[in-house]
C-alpha positions as CSV (number, residue, x, y, z in Angstrom):
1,X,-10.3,-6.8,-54.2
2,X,-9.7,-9.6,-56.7
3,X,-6.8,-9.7,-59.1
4,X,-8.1,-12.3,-61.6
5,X,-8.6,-10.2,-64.1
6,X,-5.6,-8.4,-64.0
7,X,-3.2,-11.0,-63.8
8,X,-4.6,-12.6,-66.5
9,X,-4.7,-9.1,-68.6
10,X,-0.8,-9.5,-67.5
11,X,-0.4,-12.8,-69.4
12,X,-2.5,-11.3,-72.2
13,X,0.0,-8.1,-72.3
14,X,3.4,-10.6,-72.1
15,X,2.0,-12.4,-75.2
16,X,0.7,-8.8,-77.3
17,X,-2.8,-9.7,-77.2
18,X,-4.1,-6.6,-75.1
19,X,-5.5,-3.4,-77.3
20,X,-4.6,0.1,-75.9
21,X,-7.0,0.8,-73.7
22,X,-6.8,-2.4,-71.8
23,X,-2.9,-1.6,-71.5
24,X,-3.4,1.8,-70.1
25,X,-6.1,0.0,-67.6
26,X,-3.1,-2.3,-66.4
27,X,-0.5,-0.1,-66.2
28,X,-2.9,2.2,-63.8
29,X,-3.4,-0.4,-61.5
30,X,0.1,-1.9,-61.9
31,X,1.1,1.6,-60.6
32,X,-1.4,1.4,-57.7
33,X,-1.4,-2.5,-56.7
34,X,2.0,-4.1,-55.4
35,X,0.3,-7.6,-55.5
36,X,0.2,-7.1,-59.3
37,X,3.0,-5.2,-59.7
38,X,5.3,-8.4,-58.1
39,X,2.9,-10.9,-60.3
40,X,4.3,-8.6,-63.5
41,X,7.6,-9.1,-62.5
42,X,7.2,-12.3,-61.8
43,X,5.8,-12.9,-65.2
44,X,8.6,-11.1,-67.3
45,X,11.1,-13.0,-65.5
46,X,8.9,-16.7,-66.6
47,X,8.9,-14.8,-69.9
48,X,12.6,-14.1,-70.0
49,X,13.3,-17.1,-69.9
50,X,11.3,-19.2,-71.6
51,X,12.4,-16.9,-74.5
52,X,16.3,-17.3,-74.0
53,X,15.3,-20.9,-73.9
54,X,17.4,-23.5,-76.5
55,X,14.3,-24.9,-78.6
56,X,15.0,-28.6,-79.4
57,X,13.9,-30.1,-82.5
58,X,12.8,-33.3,-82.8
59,X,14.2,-36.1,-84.7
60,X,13.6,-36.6,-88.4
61,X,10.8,-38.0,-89.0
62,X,8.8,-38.4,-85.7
63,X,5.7,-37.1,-86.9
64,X,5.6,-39.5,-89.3
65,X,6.5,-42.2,-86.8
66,X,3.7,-41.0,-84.1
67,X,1.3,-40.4,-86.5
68,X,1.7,-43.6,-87.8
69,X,1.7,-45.3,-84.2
70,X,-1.4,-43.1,-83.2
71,X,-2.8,-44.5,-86.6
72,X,-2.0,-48.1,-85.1
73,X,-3.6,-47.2,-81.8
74,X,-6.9,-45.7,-83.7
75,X,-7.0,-49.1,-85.5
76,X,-6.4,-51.6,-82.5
77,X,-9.1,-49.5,-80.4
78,X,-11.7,-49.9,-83.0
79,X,-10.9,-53.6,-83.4
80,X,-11.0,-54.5,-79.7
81,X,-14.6,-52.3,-79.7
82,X,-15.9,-54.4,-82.6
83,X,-14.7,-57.7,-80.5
84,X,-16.4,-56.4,-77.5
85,X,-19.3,-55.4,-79.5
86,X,-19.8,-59.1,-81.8
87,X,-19.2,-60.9,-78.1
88,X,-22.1,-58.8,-76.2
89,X,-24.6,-59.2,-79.2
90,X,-23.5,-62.9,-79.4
91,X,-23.3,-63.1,-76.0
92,X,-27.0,-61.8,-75.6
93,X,-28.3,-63.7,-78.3
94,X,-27.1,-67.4,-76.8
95,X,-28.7,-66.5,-73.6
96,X,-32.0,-65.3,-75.6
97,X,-31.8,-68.7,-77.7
98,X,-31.0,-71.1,-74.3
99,X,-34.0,-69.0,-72.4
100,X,-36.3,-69.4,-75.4
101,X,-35.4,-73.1,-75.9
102,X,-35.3,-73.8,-71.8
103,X,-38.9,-72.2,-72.0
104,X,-40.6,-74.2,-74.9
105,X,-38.4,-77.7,-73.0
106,X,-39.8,-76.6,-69.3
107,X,-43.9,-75.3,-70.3
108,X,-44.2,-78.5,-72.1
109,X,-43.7,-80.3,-69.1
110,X,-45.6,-78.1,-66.6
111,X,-43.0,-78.1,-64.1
112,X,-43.9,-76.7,-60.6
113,X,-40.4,-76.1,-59.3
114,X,-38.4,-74.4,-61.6
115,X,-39.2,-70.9,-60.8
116,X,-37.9,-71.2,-57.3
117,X,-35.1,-73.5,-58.4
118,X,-34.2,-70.5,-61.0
119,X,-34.5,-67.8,-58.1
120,X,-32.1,-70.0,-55.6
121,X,-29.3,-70.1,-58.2
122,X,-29.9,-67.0,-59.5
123,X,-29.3,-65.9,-55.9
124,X,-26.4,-68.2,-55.9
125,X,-25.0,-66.6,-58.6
126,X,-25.4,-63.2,-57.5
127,X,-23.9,-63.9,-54.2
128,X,-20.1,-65.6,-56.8
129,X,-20.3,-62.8,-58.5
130,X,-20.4,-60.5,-55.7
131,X,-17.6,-62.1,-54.0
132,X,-16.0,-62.3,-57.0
133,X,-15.9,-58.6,-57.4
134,X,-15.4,-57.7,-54.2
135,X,-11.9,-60.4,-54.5
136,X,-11.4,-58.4,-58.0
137,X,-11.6,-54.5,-56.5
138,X,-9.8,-55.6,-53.6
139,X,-6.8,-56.9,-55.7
140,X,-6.5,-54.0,-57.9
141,X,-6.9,-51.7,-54.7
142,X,-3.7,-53.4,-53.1
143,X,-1.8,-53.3,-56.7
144,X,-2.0,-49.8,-56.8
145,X,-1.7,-49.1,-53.2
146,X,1.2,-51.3,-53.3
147,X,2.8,-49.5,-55.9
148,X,2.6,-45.9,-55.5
149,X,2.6,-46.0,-51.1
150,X,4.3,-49.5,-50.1
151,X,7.0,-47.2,-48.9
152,X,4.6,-45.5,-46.2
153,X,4.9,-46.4,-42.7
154,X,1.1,-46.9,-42.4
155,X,0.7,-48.7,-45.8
156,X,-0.1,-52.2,-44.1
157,X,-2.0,-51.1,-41.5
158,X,-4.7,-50.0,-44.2
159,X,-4.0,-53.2,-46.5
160,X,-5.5,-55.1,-42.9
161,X,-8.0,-52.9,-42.1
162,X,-9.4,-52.8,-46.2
163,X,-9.2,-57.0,-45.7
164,X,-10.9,-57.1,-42.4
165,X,-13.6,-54.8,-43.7
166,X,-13.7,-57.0,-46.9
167,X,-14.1,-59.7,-44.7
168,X,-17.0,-58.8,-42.5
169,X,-18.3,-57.0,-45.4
170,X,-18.7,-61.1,-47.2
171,X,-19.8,-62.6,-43.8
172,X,-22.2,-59.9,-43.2
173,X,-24.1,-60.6,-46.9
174,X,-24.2,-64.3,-46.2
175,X,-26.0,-63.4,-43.0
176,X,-28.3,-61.1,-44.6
177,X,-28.7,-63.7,-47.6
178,X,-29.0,-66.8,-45.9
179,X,-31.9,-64.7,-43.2
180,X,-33.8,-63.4,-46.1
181,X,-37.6,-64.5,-46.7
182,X,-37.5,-65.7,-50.0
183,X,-34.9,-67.9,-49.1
184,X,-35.9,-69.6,-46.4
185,X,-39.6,-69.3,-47.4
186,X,-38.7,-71.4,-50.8
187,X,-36.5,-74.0,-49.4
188,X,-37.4,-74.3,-45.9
């Protein structure tokens, strides 16, 4: 038998939000269930005491002050949107203006080779930028490893095992890249 819906009838009942008839139901089954009846208990006892509680007001003025500083915060956040915003349309339009003008520089010349020369550095650059990343997540991995387990016994035997696999994770990619078709069918 589940007790979900009582228990939470009992938190209803604590706080007067129960009408008669659901307080009759309760008290039946308080007087019939022991696992509820301790749960009640429980509950006045939580309720006691938060009620005998000292309530501490806050200082003068500090809705003022956090409303202000979450007024501050609202501000900065839309700021550093509409900077990350101008710098990904400006961002996008420089590469749209250096591909257009690269195009119109490179058709008028009717060069052979730039398509595969384009594909080896854009594989070049995939393969930075993946190491790059994988350099990046392994550093903020060990910050916060570092800072909420360096006091575990087996903390740095996971800090070698995370490098090692980074490492044969890298070697393993060049492999692959450097064995792939395109690559050795464009430059062989």
């Amino acid at each position: 038998m589940t007790h979900n819906k009582y228990t939470e009838q009992i938190s209803m009942w604590l706080d007067n939000e129960l009408n008669p008839d659901e307080v009759h139901e309760l008290q039946t089954h308080l007087a019939q269930c022991p696992a509820c009846t301790r749960f009640y208990r429980a509950m006045q006892q939580i309720d006691q005491v938060l009620n005998n509680a000292l309530m501490v007001e806050p200082n003068p003025g500090f809705t003022q002050r956090f409303e202000a500083r979450l007024e501050q915060q609202q501000i900065r956040q839309g700021r550093m949107w509409l900077g990350m915003t101008i710098l990904a349309v400006s961002t996008l339009a420089m590469f749209i203006v250096a591909g257009v003008f690269g195009w119109l520089v490179f058709a008028a010349q009717g060069v052979d080779w730039l398509l595969p020369t384009f594909y080896y550095y854009l594989g070049q650059l995939g393969e930075t930028v993946n190491s790059i990343r994988a350099i990046v997540n392994l550093g903020g991995l060990f910050l916060k490893a570092s800072f909420m387990t360096m006091q575990e016994p087996m903390f740095w035997g996971f800090v070698i095992i995370a490098l090692a696999m980074v490492v044969t994770w890298v070697r393993v990619m060049q492999m692959i890249y450097r064995r792939s078709p395109l690559t050795t069918a464009l430059f062989a």
